[in-house]
Each structure stands twice: as structure tokens, then as C-alpha cells.
CHARMM-style PDB file with segment names, atoms N, HN, CA, C and O in Angstrom:
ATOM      1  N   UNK     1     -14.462 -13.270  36.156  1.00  0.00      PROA
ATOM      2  CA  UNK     1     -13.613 -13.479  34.997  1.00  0.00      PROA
ATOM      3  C   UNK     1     -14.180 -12.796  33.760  1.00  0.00      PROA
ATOM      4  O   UNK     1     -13.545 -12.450  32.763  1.00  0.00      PROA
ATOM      5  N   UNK     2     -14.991 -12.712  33.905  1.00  0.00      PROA
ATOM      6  HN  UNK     2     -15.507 -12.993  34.715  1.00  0.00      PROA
ATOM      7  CA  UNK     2     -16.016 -12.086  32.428  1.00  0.00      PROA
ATOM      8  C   UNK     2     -16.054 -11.044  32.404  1.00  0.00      PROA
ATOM      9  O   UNK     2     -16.029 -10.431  31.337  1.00  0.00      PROA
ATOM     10  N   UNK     3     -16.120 -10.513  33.459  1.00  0.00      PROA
ATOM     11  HN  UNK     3     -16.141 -11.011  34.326  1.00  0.00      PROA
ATOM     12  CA  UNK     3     -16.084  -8.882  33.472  1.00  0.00      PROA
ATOM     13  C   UNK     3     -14.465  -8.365  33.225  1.00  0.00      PROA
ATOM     14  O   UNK     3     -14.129  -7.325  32.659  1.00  0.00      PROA
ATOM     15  N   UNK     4     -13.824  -9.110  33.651  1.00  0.00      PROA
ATOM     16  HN  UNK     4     -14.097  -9.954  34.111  1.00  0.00      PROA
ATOM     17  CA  UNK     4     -12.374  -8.655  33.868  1.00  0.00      PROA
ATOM     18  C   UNK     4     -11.755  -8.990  32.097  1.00  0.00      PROA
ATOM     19  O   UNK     4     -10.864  -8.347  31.541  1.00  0.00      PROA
ATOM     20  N   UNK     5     -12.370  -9.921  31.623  1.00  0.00      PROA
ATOM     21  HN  UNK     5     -13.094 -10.443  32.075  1.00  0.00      PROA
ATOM     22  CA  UNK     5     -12.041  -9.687  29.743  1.00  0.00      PROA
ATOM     23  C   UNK     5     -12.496  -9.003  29.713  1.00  0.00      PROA
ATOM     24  O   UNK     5     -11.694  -8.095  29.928  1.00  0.00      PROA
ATOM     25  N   UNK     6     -13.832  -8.426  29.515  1.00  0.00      PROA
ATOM     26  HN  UNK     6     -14.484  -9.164  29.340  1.00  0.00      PROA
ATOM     27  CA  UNK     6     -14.649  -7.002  29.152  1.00  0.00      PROA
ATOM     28  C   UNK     6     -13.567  -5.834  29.330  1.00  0.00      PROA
ATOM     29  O   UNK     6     -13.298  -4.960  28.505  1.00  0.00      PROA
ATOM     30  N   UNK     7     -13.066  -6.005  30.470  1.00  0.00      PROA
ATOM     31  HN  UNK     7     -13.285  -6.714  31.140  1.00  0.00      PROA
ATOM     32  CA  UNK     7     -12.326  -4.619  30.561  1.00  0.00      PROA
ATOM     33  C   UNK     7     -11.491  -4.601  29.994  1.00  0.00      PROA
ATOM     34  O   UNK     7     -11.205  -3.704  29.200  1.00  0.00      PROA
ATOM     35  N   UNK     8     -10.828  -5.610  30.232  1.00  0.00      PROA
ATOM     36  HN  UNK     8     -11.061  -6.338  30.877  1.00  0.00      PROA
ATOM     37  CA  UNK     8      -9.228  -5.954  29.521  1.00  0.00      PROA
ATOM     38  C   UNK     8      -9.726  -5.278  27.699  1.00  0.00      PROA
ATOM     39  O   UNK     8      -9.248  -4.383  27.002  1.00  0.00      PROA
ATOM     40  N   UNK     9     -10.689  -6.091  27.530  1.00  0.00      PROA
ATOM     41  HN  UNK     9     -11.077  -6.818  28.096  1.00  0.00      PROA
ATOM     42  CA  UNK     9     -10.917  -5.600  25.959  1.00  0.00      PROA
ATOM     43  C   UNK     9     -11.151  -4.046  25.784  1.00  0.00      PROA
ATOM     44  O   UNK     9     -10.555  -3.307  25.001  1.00  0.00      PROA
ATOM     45  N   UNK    10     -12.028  -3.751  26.574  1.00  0.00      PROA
ATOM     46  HN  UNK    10     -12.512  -4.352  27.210  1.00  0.00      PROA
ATOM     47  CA  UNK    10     -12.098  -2.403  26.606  1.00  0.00      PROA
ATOM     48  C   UNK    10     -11.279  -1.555  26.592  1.00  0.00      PROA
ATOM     49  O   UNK    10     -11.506  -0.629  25.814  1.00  0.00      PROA
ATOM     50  N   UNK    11     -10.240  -1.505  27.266  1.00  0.00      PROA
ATOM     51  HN  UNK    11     -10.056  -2.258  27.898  1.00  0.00      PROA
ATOM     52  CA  UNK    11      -8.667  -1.067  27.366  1.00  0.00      PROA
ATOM     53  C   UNK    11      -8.059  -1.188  26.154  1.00  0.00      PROA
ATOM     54  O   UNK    11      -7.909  -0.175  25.471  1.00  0.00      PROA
ATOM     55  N   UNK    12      -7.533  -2.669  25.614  1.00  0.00      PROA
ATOM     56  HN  UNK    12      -7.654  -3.492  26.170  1.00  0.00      PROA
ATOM     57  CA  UNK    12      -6.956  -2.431  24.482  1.00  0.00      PROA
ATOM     58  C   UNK    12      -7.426  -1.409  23.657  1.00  0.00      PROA
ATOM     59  O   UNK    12      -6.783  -0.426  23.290  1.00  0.00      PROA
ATOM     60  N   UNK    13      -9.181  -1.835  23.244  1.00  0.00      PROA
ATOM     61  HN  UNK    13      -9.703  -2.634  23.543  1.00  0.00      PROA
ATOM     62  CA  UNK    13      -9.568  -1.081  22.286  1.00  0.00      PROA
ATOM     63  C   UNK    13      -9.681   0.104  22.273  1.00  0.00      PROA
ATOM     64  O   UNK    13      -9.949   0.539  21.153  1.00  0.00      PROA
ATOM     65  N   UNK    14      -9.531   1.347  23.587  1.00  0.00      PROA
ATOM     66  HN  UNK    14      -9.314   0.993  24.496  1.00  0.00      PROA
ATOM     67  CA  UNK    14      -9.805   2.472  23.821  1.00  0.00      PROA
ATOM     68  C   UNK    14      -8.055   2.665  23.373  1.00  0.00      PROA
ATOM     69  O   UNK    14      -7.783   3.623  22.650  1.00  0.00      PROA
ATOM     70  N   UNK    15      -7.011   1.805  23.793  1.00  0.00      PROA
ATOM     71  HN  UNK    15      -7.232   1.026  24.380  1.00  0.00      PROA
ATOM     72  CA  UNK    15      -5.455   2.288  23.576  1.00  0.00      PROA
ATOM     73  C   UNK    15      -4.978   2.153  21.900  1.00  0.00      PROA
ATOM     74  O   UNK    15      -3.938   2.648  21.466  1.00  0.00      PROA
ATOM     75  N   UNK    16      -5.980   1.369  21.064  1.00  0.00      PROA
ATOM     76  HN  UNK    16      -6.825   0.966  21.416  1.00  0.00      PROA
ATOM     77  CA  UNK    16      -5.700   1.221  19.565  1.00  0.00      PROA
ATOM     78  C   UNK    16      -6.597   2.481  19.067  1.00  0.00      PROA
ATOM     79  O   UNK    16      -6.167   3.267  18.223  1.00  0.00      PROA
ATOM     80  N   UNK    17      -7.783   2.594  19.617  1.00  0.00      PROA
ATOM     81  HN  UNK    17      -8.131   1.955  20.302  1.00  0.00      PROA
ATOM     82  CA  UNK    17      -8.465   3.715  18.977  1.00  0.00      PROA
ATOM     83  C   UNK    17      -7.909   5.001  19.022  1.00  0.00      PROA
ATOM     84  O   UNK    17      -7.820   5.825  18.112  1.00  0.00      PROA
ATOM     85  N   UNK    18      -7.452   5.093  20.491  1.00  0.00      PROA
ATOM     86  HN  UNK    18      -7.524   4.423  21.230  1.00  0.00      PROA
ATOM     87  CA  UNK    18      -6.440   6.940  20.739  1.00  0.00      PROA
ATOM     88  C   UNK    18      -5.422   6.439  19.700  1.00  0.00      PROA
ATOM     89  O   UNK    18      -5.573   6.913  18.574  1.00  0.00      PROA
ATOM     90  N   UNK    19      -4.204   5.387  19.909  1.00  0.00      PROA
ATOM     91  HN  UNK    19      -4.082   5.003  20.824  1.00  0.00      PROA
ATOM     92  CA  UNK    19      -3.126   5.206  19.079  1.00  0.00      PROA
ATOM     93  C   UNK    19      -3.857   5.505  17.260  1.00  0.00      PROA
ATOM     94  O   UNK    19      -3.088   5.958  16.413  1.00  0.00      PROA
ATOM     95  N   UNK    20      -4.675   5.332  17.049  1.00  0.00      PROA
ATOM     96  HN  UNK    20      -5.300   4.964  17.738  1.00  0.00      PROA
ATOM     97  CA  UNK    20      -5.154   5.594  15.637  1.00  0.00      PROA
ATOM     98  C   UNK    20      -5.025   6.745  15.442  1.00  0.00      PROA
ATOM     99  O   UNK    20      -4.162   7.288  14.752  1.00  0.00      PROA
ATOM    100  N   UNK    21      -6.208   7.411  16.268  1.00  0.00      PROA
ATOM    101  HN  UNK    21      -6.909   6.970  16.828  1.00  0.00      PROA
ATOM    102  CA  UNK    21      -6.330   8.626  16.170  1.00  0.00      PROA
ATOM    103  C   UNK    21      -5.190   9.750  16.033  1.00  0.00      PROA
ATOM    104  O   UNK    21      -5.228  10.680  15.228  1.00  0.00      PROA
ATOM    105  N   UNK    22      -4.058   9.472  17.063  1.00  0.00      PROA
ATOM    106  HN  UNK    22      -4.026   8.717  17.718  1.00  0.00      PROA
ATOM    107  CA  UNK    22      -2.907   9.981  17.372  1.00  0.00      PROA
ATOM    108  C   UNK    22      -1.934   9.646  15.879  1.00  0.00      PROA
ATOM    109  O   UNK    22      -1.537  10.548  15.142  1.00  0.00      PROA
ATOM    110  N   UNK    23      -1.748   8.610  15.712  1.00  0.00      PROA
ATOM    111  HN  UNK    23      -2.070   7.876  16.310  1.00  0.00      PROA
ATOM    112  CA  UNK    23      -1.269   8.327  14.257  1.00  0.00      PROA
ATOM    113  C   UNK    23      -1.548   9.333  12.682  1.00  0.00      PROA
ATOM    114  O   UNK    23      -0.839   9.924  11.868  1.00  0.00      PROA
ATOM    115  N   UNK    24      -3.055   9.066  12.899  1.00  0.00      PROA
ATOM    116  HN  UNK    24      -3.631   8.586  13.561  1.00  0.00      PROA
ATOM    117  CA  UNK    24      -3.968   9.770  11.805  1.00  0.00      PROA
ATOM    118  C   UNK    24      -3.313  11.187  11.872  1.00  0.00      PROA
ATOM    119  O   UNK    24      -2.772  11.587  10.841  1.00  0.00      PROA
ATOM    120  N   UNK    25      -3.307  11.923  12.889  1.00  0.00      PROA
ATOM    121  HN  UNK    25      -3.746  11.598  13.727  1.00  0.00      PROA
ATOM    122  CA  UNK    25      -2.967  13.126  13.019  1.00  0.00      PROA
ATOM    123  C   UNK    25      -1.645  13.238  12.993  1.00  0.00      PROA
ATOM    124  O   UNK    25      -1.330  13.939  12.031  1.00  0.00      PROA
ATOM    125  N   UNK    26      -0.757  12.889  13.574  1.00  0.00      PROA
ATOM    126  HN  UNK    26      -1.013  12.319  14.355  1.00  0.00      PROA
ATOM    127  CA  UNK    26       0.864  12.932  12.583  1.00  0.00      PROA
ATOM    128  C   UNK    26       1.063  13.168  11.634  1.00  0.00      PROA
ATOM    129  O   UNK    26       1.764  14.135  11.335  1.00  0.00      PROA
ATOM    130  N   UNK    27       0.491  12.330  10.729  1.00  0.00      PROA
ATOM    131  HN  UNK    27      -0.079  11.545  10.971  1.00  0.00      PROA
ATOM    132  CA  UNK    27       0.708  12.148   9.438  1.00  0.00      PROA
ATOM    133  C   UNK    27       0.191  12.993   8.736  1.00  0.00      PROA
ATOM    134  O   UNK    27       0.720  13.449   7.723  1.00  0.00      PROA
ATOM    135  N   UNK    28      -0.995  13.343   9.209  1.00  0.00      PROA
ATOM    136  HN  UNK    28      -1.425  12.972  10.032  1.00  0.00      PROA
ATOM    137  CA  UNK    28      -1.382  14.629   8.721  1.00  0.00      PROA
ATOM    138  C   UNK    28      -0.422  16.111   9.196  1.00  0.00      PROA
ATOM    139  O   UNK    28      -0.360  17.053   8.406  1.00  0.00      PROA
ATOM    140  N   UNK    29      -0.071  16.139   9.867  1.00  0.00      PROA
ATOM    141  HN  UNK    29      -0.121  15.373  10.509  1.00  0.00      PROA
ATOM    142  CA  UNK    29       0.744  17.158  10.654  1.00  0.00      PROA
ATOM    143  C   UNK    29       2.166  16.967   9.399  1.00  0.00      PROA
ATOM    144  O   UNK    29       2.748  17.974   8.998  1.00  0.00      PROA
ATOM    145  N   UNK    30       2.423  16.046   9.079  1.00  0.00      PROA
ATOM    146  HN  UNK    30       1.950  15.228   9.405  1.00  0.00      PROA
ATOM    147  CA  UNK    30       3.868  15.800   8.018  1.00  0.00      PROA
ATOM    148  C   UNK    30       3.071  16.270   7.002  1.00  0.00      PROA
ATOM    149  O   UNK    30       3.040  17.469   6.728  1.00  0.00      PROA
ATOM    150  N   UNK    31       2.267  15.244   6.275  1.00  0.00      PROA
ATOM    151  HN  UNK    31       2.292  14.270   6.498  1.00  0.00      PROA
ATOM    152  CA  UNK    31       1.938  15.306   4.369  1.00  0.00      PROA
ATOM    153  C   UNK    31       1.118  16.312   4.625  1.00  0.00      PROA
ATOM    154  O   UNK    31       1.106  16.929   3.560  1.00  0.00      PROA
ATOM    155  N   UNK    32       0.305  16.961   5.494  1.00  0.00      PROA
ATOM    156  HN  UNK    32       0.315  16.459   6.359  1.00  0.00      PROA
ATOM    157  CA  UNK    32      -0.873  17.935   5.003  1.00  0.00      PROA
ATOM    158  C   UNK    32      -1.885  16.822   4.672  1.00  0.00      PROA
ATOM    159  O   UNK    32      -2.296  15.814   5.248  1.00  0.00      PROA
ATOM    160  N   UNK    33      -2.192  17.659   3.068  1.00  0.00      PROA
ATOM    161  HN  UNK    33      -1.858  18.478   2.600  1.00  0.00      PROA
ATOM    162  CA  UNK    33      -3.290  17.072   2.419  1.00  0.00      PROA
ATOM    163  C   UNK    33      -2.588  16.604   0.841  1.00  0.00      PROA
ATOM    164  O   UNK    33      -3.158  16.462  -0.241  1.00  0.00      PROA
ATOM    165  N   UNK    34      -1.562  16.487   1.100  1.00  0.00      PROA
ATOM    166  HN  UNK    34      -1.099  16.602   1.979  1.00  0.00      PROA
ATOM    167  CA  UNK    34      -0.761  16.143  -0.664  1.00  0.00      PROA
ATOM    168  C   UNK    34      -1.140  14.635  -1.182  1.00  0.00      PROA
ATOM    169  O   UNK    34      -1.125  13.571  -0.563  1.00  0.00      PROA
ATOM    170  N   UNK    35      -1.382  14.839  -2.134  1.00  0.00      PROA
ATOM    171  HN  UNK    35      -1.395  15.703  -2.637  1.00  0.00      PROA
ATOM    172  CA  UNK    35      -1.991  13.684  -2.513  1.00  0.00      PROA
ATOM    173  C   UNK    35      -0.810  13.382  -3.612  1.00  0.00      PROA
ATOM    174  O   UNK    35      -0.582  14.372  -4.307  1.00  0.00      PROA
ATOM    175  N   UNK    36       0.123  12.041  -3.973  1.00  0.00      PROA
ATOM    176  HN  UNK    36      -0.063  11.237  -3.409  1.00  0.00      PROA
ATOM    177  CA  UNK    36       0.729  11.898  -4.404  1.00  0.00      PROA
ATOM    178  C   UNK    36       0.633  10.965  -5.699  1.00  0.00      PROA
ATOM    179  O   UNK    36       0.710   9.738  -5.760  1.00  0.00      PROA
ATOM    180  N   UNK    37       0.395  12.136  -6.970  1.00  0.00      PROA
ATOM    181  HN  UNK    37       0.333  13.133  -6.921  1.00  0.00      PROA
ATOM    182  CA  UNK    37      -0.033  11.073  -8.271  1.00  0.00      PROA
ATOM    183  C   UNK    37       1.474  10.048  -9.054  1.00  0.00      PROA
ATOM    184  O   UNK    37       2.363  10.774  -9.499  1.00  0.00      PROA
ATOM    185  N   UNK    38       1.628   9.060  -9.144  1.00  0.00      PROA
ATOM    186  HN  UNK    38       0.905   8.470  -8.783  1.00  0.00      PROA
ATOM    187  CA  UNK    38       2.202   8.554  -9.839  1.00  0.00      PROA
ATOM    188  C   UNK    38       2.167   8.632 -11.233  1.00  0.00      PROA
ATOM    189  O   UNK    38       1.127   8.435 -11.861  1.00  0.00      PROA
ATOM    190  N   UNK    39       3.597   9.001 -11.937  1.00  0.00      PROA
ATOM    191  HN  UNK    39       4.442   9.161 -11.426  1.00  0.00      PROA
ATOM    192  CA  UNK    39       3.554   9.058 -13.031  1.00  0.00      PROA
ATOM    193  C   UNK    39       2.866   8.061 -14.262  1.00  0.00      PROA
ATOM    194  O   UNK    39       2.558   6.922 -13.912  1.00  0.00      PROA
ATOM    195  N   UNK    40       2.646   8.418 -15.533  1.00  0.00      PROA
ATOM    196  HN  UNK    40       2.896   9.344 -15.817  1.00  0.00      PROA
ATOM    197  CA  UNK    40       1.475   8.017 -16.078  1.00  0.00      PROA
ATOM    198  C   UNK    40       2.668   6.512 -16.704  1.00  0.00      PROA
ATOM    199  O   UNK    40       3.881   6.714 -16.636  1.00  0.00      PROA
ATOM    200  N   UNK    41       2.260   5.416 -17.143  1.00  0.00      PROA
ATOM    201  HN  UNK    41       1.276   5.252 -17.198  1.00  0.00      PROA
ATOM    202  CA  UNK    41       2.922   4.196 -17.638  1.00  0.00      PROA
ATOM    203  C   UNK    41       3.704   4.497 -19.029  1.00  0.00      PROA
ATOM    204  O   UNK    41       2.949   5.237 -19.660  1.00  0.00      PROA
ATOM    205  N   UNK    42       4.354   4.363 -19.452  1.00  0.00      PROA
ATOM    206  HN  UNK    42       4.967   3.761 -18.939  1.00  0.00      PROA
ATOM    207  CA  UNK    42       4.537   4.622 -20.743  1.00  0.00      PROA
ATOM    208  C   UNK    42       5.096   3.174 -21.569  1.00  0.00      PROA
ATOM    209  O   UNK    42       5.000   3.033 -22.788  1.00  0.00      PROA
ATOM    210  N   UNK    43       5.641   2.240 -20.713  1.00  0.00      PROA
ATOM    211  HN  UNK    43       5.719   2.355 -19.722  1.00  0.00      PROA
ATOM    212  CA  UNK    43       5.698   1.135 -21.114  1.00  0.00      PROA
ATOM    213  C   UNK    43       4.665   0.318 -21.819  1.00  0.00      PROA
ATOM    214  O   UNK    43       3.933  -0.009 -20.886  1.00  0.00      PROA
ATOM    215  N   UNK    44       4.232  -0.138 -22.759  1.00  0.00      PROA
ATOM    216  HN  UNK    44       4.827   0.128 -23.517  1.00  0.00      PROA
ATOM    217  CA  UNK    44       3.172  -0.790 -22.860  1.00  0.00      PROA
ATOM    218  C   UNK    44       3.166  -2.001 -22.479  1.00  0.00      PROA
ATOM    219  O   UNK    44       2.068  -2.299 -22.011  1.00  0.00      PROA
ATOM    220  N   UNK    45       3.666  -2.566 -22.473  1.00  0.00      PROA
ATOM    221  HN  UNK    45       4.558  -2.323 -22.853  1.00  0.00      PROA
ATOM    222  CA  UNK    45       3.823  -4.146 -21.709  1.00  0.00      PROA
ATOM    223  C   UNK    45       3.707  -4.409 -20.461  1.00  0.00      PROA
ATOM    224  O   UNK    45       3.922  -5.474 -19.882  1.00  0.00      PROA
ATOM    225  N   UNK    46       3.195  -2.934 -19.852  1.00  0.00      PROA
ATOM    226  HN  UNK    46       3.021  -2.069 -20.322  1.00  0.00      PROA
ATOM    227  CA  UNK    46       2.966  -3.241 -18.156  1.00  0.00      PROA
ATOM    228  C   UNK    46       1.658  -2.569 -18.112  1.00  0.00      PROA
ATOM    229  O   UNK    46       1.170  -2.201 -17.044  1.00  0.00      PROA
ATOM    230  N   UNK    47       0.689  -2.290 -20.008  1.00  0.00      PROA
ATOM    231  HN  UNK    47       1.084  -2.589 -20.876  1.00  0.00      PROA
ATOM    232  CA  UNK    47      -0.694  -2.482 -19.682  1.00  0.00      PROA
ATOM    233  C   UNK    47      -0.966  -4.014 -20.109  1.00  0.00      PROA
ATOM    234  O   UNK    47      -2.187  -4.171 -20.123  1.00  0.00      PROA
ATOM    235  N   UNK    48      -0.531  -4.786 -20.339  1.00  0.00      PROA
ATOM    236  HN  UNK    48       0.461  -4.658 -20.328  1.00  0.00      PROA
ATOM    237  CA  UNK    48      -1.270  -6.140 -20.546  1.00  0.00      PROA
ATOM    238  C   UNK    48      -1.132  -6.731 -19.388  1.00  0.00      PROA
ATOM    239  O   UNK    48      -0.356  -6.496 -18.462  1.00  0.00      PROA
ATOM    240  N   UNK    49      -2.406  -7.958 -19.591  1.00  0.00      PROA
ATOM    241  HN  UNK    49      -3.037  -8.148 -20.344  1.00  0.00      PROA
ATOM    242  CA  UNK    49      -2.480  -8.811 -18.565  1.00  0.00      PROA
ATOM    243  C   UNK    49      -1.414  -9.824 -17.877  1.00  0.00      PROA
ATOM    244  O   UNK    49      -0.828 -10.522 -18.705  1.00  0.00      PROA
ATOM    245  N   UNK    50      -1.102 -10.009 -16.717  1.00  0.00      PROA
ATOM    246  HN  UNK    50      -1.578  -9.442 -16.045  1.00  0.00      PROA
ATOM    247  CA  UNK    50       0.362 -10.561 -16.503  1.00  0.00      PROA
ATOM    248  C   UNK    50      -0.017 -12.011 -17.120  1.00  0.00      PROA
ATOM    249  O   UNK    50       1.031 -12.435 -17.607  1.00  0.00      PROA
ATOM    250  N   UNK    51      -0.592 -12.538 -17.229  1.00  0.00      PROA
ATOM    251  HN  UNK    51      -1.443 -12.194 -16.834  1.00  0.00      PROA
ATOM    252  CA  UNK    51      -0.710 -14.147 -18.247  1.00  0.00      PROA
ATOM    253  C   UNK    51       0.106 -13.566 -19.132  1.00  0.00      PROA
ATOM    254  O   UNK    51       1.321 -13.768 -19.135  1.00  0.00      PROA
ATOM    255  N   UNK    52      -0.600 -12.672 -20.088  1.00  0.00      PROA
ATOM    256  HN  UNK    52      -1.586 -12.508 -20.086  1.00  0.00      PROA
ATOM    257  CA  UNK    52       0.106 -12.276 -21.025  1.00  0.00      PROA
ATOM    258  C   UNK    52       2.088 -12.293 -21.439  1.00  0.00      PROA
ATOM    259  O   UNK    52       2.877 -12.460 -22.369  1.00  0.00      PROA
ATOM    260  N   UNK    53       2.035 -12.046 -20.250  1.00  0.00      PROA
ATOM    261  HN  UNK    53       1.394 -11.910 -19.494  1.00  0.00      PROA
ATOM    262  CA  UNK    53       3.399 -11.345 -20.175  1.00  0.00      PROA
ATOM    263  C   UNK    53       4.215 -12.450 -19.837  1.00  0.00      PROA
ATOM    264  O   UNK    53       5.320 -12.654 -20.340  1.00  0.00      PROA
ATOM    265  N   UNK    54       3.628 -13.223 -18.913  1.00  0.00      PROA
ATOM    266  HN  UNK    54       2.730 -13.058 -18.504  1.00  0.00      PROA
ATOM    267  CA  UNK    54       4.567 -14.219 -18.497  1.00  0.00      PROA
ATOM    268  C   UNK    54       4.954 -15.240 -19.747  1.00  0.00      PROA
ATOM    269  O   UNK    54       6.107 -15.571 -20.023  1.00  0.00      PROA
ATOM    270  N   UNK    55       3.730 -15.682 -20.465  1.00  0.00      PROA
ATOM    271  HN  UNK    55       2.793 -15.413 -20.242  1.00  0.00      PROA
ATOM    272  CA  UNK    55       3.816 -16.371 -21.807  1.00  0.00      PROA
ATOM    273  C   UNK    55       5.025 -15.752 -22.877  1.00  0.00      PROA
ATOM    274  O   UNK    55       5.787 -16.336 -23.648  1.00  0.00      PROA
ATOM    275  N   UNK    56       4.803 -14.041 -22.498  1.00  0.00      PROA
ATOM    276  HN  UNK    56       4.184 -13.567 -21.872  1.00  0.00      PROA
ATOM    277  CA  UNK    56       5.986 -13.673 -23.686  1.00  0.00      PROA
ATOM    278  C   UNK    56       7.269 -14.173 -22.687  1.00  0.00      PROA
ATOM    279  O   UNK    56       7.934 -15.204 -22.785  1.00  0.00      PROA
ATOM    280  N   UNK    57       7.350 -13.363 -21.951  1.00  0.00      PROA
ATOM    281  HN  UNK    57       6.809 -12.526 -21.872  1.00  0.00      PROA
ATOM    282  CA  UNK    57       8.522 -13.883 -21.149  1.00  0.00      PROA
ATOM    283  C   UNK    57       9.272 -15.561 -21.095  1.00  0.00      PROA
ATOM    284  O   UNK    57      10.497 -15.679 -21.081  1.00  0.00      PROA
ATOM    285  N   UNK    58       8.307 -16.820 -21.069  1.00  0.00      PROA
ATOM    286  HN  UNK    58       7.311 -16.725 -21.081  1.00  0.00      PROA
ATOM    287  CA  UNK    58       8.909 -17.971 -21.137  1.00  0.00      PROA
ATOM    288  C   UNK    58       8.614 -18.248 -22.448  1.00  0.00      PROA
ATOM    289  O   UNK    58       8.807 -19.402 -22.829  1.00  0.00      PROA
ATOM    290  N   UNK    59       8.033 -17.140 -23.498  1.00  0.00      PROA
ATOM    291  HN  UNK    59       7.876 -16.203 -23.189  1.00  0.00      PROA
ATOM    292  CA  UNK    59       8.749 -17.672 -25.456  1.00  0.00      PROA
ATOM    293  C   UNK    59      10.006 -16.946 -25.925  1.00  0.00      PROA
ATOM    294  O   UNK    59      10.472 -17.013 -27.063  1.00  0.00      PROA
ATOM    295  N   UNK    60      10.669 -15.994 -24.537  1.00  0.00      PROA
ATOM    296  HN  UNK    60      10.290 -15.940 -23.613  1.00  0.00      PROA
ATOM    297  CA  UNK    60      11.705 -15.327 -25.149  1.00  0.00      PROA
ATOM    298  C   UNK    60      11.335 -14.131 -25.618  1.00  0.00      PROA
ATOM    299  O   UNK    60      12.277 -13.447 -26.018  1.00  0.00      PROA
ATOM    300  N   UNK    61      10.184 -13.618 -25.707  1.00  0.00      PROA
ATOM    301  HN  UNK    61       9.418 -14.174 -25.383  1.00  0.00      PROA
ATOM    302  CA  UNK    61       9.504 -12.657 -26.676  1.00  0.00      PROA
ATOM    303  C   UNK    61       9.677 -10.932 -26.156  1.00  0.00      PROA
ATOM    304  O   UNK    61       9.307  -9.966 -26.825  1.00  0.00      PROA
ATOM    305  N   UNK    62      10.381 -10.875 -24.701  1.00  0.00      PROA
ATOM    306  HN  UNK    62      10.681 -11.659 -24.158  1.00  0.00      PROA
ATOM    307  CA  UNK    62      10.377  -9.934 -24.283  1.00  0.00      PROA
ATOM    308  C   UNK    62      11.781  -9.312 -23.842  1.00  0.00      PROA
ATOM    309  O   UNK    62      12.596  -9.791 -23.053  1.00  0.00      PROA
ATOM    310  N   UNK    63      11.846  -8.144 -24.546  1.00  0.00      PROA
ATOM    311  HN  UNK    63      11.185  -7.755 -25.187  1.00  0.00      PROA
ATOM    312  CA  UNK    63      13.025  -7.836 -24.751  1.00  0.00      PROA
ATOM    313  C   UNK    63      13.108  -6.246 -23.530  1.00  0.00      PROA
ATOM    314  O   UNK    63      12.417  -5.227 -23.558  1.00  0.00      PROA
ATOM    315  N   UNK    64      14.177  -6.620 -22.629  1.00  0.00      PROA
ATOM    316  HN  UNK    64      14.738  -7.448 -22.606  1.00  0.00      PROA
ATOM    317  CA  UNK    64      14.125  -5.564 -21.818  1.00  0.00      PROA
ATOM    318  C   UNK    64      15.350  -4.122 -21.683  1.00  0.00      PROA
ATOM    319  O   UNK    64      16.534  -4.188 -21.352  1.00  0.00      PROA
ATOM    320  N   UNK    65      14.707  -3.150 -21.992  1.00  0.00      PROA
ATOM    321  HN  UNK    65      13.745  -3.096 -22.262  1.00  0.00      PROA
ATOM    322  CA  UNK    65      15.541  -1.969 -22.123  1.00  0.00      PROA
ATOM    323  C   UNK    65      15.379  -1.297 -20.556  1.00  0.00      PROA
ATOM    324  O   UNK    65      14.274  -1.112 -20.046  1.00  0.00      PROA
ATOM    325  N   UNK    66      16.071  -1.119 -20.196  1.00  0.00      PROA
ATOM    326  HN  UNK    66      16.969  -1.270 -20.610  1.00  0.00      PROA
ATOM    327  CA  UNK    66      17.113  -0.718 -18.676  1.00  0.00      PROA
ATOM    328  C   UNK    66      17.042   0.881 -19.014  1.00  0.00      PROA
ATOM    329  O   UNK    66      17.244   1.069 -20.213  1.00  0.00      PROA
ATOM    330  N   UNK    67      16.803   2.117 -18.253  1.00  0.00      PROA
ATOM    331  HN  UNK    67      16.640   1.964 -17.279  1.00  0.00      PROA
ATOM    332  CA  UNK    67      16.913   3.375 -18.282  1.00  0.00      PROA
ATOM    333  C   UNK    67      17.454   3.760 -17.106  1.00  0.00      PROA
ATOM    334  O   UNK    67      16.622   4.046 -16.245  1.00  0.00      PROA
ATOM    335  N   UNK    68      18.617   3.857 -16.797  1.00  0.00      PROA
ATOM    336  HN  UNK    68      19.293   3.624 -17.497  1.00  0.00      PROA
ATOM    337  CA  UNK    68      18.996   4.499 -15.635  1.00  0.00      PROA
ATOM    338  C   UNK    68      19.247   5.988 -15.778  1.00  0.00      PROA
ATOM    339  O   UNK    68      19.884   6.561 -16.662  1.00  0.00      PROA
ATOM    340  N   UNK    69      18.688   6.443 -14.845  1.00  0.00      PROA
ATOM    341  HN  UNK    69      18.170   5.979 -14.126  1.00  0.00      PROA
ATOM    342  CA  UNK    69      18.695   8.180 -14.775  1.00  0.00      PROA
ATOM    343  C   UNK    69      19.312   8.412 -13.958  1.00  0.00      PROA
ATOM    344  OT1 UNK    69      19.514   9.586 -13.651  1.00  0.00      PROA
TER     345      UNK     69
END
């Protein structure tokens, strides 16, 4: 019985490690090497701390402008 988990484990882990590997390389095969920067914040109210925010939010204090492009 002990040996036969050993293997059993062994198996999975040799079929998650190729499946990784195989994965890893897809994805690389799609994106390359593009590294994708997100644009910079310009909101300031989404640099403060969310305490912060939530407090303005339940004094009413936050007033929200909508930009649809």
C-alpha cells in the first residue's frame, strides 16, 4: 500500500509538473515577453487608504464623476 501512494503521488506530480511546464510555454508562445503596464491613477481618492474612503463614503463626502469613453 505504501509504495502504491508513492507512485500514485509520483504520477500526479510528474503530470502537474509537465502540465506546468506545458502551460508556461503557451503562454509564452501567445504574450512573448510583453509586459503589460497599467495606466498611471489619476483619481486621487483611489491613493488614500480605503478606511479613509469608506468614512467619506458613509459622511456623504464623496462625490462620484462617471467617464464613459
Amino acid at each position: 500500500m505504501d509504495k502504491t501512494l508513492k507512485f500514485i503521488s509520483f504520477i500526479l506530480w510528474l503530470i502537474r509538473s509537465l502540465l506546468s511546464i506545458w502551460i508556461h510555454l503557451g503562454f509564452r508562445l501567445i504574450y512573448g515577453n510583453q509586459k503589460f503596464k497599467l495606466p498611471p491613477i489619476t483619481n486621487q481618492i483611489l491613493l488614500q487608504p480605503a478606511i479613509v474612503i469608506a468614512k467619506r463614503i458613509r459622511q456623504r463626502q464623496v462625490i462620484y464623476n462617471i467617464k464613459i469613453k
